[in-house]
Each structure stands twice: as structure tokens, then as C-alpha cells.
N, C-alpha and C positions, 0 to 999 in steps of 0.2 A: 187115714193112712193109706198108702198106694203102695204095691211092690213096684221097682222099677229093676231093670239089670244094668251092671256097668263092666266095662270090658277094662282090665290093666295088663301093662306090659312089667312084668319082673325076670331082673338079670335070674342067672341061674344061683344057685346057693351058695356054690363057693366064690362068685364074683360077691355076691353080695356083703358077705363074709370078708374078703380080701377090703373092699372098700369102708366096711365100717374099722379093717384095722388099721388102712390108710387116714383116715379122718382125726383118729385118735392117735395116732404117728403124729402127725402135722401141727395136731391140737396142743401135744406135751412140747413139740420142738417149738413155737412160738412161742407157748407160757411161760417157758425155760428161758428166756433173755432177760437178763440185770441189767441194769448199770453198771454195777460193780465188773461184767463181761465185759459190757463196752467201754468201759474205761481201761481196760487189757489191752484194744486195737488200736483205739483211735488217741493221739494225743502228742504231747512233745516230744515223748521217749521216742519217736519215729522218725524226726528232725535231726538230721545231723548240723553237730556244732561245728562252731570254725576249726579249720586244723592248727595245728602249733604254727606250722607254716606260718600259715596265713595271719597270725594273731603277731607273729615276728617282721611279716610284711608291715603290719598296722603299728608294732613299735616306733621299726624304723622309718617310717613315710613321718612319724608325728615327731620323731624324733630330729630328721632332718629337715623340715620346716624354718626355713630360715637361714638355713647351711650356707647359704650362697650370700650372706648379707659382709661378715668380715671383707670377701674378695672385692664387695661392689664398695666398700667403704674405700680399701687402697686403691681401687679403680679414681673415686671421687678424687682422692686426694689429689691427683696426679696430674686432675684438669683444672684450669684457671688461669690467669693472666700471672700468678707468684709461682704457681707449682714448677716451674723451670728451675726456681735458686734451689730447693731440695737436688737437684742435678748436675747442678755444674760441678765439675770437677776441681777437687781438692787443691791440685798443683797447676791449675789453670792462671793465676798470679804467679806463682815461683816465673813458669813457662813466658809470660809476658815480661816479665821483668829482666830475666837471662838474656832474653831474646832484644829487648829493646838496649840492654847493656853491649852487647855482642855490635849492635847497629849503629851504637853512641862510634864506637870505636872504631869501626871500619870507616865511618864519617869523619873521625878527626883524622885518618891518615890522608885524607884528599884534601884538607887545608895544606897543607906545603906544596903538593903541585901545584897550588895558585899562584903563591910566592916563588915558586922555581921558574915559571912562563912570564909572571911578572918582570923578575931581574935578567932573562932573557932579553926581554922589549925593554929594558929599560927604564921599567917605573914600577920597581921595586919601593914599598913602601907610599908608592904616591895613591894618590885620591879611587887610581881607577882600581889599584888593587885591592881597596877599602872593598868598592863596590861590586868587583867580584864574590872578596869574602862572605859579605852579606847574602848575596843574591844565593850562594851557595849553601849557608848555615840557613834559611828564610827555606830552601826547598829541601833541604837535610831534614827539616824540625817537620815540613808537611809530610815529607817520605815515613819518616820516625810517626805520627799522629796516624796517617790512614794505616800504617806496618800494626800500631795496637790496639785499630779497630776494627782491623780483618782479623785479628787473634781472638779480639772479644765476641766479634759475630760468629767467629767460629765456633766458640766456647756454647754462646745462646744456642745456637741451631743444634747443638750436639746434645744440648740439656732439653732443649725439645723435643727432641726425637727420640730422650728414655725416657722421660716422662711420656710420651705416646706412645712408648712403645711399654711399658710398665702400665700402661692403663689398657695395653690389648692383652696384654697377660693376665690381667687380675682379672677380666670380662671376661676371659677365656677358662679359667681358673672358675670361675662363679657357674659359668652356664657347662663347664666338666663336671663340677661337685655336682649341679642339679640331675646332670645327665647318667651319670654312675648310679646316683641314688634313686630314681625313676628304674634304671633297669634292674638292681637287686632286690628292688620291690616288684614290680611285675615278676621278675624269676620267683620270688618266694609267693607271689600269690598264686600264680597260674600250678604252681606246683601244689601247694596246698589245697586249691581248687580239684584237680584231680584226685586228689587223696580222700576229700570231702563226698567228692561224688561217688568216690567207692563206695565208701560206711555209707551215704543215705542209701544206694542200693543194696546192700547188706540188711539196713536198718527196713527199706521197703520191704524185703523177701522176706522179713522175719515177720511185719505186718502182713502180709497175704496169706505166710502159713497162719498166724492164729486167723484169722478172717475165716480160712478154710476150716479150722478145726471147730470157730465158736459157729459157721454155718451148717457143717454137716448135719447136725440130724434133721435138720430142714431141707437139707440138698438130695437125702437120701430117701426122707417122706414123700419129695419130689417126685425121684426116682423112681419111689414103688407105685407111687400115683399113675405116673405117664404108662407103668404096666398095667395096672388096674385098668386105667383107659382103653386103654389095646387092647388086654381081653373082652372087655365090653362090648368092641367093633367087631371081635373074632364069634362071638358068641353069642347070636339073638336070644333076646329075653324069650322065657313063657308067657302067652294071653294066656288070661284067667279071666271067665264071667260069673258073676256073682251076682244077689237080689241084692236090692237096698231099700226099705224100708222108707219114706217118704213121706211126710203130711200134705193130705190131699187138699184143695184150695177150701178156704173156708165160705160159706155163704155169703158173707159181705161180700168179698173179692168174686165170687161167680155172678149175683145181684148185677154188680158193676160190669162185670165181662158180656152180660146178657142185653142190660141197657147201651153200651157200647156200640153191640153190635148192630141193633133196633135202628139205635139213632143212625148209623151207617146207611141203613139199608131204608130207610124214611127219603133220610137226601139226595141217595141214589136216584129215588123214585121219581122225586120231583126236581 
């Protein structure tokens, strides 16, 4: 055995003291964490749900789905090479028939002027008067024929153009319904939206406080830590020299240290 001395540095007593009851502070505050705690902060109850809003936004978007199909069906109807007869006008015959009645008659009063210029000239009843007649009933019957086919074309173009015009209203109709229904939805989302981000911020500040409640006595073992530190720097330990008691080399191990060195100083030599 060999005395030897050794020199240590120790805080002072009440540093020392202050950090063994930091260590045991720190020790109880992390042994202290459950599951059962951390199922307190962290989890769904922190997630805010949709707001009614918005769950009325989600009715009516699924609800309207399709809203636009009735108007695109009367749209459909409306085109096609027949869709015009749905339009024509109910008294569109009365109106031909009147009218070509009206024309009959103004026609047969210009038969006697033929015969009155006839028996002027002379040839009342004869051959030419025949050929007047004719040439004049011949272009009476075409005047009467194109008169109820300007009536009828009138009739088609006017049934075309509500059928065209019944098929810009129903498209107009179809792409309003969608367009209404797109902005009461965004209005009730965007509102609901806000409403939602209140509560999750409500619902976050209520996780931070417990965060902070289930972290303090960690935060505060901290705290008295980072003072315990401090005084440490403010406060040089005491050196203490001391003996210590030491087993001296054993004969095998000096044997070897002796030959070692022989052998060193052998090769040196040579």
C-alpha cells in the first residue's frame, strides 16, 4: 500500500445542498407523467368540429346536386327540327283562314271591271273577255297561295324564335339555380369557417394551459436549476487535500517494469 494525496474542488454546503434538492425536484417531476395526464392534452377533444354552418353549407351543396337538371330538360325540349309545333300559335289558322277569306272577296270584286272594259270595247262576253278572266283568277289564286305562305312562314319564324328563345331561359334558369346555390354555400361555409377557427383557438388555449399546468413542476425544477447554476458560477468551490490509501505495484508488474527498461537501454546501446 502507498499513501498518495488528491486535491477536490467542492461547492460550498448550501450549493450543495440547494442541488441535491434540485435533482430530487426534477426526479419526482418526470416520474410524475402518466398516460392518463397525457391523454388530458393531447387528442381530439382539441380539434374543433364543423360548425352547424358549415354542416348546412354540406346539406345544401348535396342537396342541390342536380338542381339544374329540370331547367336543362325544358332547355332540351325546345331544340330540334319538331320543337317549333309546341309554339306556333293557337289562332295562327283562325288568322289564315280570315285573312285569305277577306282576299277571296276583294278578288271577286275586280271580276266585273273586266266585264265593264269588256262591254266598253265591245266584246262583252266574247273570247278575249274569257281570257282576261282567266289570266286574272290564274294570278288572284297565286297572289291568294304566296298571301298563305307568307302567313305560314311567319307563323314558323315566330315559333322559332320562342322556342329559342324558351331555350335561352331555361339555360339561363339552370346556370341561376347553380349560381345561387354555389353562393349560399360559400356564404354559409366561409361563415361557418370563422366560427370554427374561433373554438379551435379557444379549444388550443385551453390545451396550452393544461400543457402548462401538467409541465410546471418540470418547468419550475428547471427554474430552481438554472439558480443552482448561477450560484455555482457566483461561488468557487473549496480545494480539499486528502491521503488515499493505494496498492503499491506488485512484484510481477515491477519484474516487468525492470526488464522493460534493461531491454530499452540494451538497444539503446547497440
Amino acid at each position: 500500500m502507498a499513501d498518495v494525496t488528491q486535491t477536490q474542488v467542492i461547492p460550498a454546503p448550501f450549493i450543495e445542498a440547494a442541488g441535491k434538492t434540485y435533482l430530487s425536484d426534477l426526479a419526482s417531476a418526470v416520474g410524475g407523467y402518466k398516460e392518463a395526464d397525457l391523454s388530458k392534452i393531447y387528442g381530439s377533444q382539441f380539434v374543433a368540429g364543423l360548425d352547424p354552418l358549415q354542416l348546412e353549407a354540406i346539406k345544401q351543396q348535396t342537396a342541390g346536386i342536380g338542381a339544374y337538371k329540370p331547367y336543362l330538360a325544358a332547355a332540351e325540349a325546345a331544340t330540334g327540327p319538331e320543337a317549333y309545333k309546341a309554339y306556333m300559335s293557337p289562332y295562327q289558322q283562325d288568322v289564315i283562314q280570315q285573312t285569305l277569306q277577306e282576299y277571296d272577296i276583294q278578288a271577286q270584286k275586280g271580276l266585273p271591271g273586266i266585264g265593264a272594259r269588256a262591254a266598253q270595247m265591245g266584246a262583252f262576253g266574247g273570247a278575249r273577255q274569257g281570257v282576261q278572266e282567266a289570266e286574272y283568277g290564274s294570278q288572284s289564286a297565286r297572289n291568294r297561295a304566296a298571301l298563305q305562305a307568307q302567313m305560314l312562314q311567319q307563323g314558323f319564324q315566330q315559333a322559332q324564335q320562342a322556342a329559342a328563345q324558351q331555350y335561352g331561359q331555361q339555360m339561363g334558369l339552370a346556370t341561376g339555380v347553380q349560381s345561387m346555390l354555389g353562393k349560399d354555400v360559400a356564404g354559409l361555409s366561409t361563415l361557418g369557417a370563422g366560427v370554427q377557427a374561433q373554438k379551435q383557438a379557444e379549444l388550443l388555449a385551453e390545451q396550452q394551459k393544461l400543457q402548462a399546468m401538467l409541465m410546471q413542476p418540470i418547468t419550475a425544477a428547471e427554474t430552481y436549476g438554472g439558480g443552482v447554476a448561477s450560484m455555482i458560477a457566483g461561488y468557487p468551490g473549496k480545494s480539499i487535500t486528502e491521503a488515499v490509501n493505494r496498492p503499491g505495484p506488485s512484484p510481477v508488474s515491477t519484474a516487468l517494469g525492470i526488464g522493460s527498461t534493461l531491454a530499452g537501454i540494451y538497444g539503446a546501446l547497440r
